[in-house]
C-alpha positions as a printed Julia matrix, in Angstrom:
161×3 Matrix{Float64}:
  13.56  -21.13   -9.93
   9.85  -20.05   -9.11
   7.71  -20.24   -6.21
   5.32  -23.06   -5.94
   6.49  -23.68   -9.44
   4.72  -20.83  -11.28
   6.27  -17.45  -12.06
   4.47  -14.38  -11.11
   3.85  -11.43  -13.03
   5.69   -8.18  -12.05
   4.63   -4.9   -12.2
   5.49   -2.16  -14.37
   8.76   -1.74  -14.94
  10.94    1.54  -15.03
  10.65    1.42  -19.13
   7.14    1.24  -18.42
   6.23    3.68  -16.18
   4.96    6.82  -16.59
   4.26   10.17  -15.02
   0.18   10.41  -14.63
  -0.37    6.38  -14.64
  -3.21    5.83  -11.63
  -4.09    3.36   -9.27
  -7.72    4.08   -7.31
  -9.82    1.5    -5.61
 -12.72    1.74   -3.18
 -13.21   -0.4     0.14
 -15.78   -0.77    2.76
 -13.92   -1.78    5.93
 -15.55   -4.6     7.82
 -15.18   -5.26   11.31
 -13.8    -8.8    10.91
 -11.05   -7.12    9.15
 -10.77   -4.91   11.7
 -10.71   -7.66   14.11
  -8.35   -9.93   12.22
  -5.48   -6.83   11.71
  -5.84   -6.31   15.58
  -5.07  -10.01   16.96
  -2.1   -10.33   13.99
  -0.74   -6.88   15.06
  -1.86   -7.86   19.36
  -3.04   -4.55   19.26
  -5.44   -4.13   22.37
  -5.67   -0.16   21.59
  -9.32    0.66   23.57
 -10.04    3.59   20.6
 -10.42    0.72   18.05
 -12.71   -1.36   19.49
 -13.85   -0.37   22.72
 -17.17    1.54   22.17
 -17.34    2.69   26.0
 -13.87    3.97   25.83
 -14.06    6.15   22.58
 -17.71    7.22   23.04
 -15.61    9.25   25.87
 -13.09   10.64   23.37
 -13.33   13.24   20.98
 -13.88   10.73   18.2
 -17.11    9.37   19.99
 -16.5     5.76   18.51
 -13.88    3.66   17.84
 -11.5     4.47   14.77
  -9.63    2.39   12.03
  -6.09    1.54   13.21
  -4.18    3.89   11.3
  -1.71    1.22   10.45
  -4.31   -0.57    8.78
  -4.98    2.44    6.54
  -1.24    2.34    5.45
  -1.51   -1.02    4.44
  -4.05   -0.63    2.26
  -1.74    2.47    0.79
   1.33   -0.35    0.64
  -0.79   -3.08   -0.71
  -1.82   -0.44   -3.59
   2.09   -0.76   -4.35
   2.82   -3.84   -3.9
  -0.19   -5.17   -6.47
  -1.14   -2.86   -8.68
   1.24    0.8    -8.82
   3.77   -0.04  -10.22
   2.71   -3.43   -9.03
   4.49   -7.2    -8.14
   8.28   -6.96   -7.66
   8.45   -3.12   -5.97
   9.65   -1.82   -2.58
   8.99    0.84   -1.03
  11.72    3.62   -0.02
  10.17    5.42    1.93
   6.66    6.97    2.99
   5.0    10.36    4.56
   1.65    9.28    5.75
  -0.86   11.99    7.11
  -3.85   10.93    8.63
  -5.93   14.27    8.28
  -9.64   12.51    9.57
 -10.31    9.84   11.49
 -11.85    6.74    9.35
 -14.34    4.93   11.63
 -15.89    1.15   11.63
 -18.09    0.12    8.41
 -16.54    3.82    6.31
 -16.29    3.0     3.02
 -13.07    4.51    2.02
 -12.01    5.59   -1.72
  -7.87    5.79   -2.83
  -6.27    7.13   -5.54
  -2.44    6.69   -6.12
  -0.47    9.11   -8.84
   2.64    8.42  -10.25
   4.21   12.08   -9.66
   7.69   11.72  -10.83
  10.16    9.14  -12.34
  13.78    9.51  -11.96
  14.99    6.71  -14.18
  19.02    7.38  -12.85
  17.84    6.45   -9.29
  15.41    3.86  -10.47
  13.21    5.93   -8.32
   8.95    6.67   -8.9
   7.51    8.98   -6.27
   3.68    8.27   -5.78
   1.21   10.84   -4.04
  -1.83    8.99   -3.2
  -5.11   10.15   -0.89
  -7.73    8.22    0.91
 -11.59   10.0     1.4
 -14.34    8.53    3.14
 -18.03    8.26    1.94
 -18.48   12.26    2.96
 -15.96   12.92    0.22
 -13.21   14.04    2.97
  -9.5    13.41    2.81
  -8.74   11.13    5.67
  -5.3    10.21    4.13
  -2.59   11.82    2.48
   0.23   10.2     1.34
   3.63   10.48   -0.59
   6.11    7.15   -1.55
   9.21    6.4    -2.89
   9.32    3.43   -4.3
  11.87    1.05   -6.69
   9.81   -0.01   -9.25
  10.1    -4.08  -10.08
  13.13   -4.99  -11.94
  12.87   -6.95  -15.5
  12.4   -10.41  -14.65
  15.63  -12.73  -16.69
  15.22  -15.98  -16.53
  18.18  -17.8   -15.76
  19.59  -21.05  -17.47
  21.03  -23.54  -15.98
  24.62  -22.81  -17.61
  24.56  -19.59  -17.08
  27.68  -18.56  -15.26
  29.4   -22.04  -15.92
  32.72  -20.9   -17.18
  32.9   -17.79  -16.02
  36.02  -18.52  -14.18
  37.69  -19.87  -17.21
């Protein structure tokens, strides 16, 4: 059956994946995306958008949630490396340098290994900001998408017979 009655591509594949493939993308971050993460997340956190508060901090303005950095990292996944259809395993994020309001940030995603027996691809992927400095490092495990089969109506009928 598909979704709203039109199949979606998947990603690549385990066959299709490779060590070296690369994902990179640049993004200016807005403030009414900064705005719309915080009310869906009801995060009220002063250092993200109070400019009182984090003027009095060591960061002297307020900062990206970090959170929101990681979902452009998952989203990276999830659409393009290896794309449609994966899930991630697990993650290591470190966020080296703060990313602040209106930073322009630029990721690139590796494919670093494939272990095709545990259907496993391990991504490293880093974030820098306009300077050129890391502000995110990152490695993933991820499952890869699995062949789509399309499925006939029959199929399984008589299996009991």
């Amino acid at each position: 059956m598909y979704l709203f009655s039109k199949r979606k591509k998947i990603g690549k594949t385990m066959k299709e994946i490779q060590p070296g493939n690369m994902y990179s993308r640049e993004h200016q971050i807005t403030d009414k995306e900064i705005l719309l993460y915080l009310g869906f997340s009801d995060d009220a956190n002063p250092a993200y958008i109070q400019h009182d508060y984090a003027s009095r901090t060591p960061y002297k303005r307020p900062m990206v949630p970090q959170l929101m950095l990681t979902g452009f990292l998952t989203t990276a996944v999830s659409m393009h490396l290896p794309g449609p259809g994966s899930v991630i395993k697990e993650q290591t994020i470190r966020f080296e340098k703060p990313v602040y309001h209106y930073s322009k940030v630029r990721m690139e995603m590796q494919v670093t290994a494939v272990d095709r027996e545990k259907e496993e691809v391990t991504l490293e992927a880093e974030m820098t900001d306009e300077l050129g400095d890391r502000v995110v490092t990152a490695q993933l495990v991820v499952y890869p998408p699995y062949p789509w089969k399309p499925v006939t109506q029959d199929e399984g009928t008589f299996e009991n017979f």
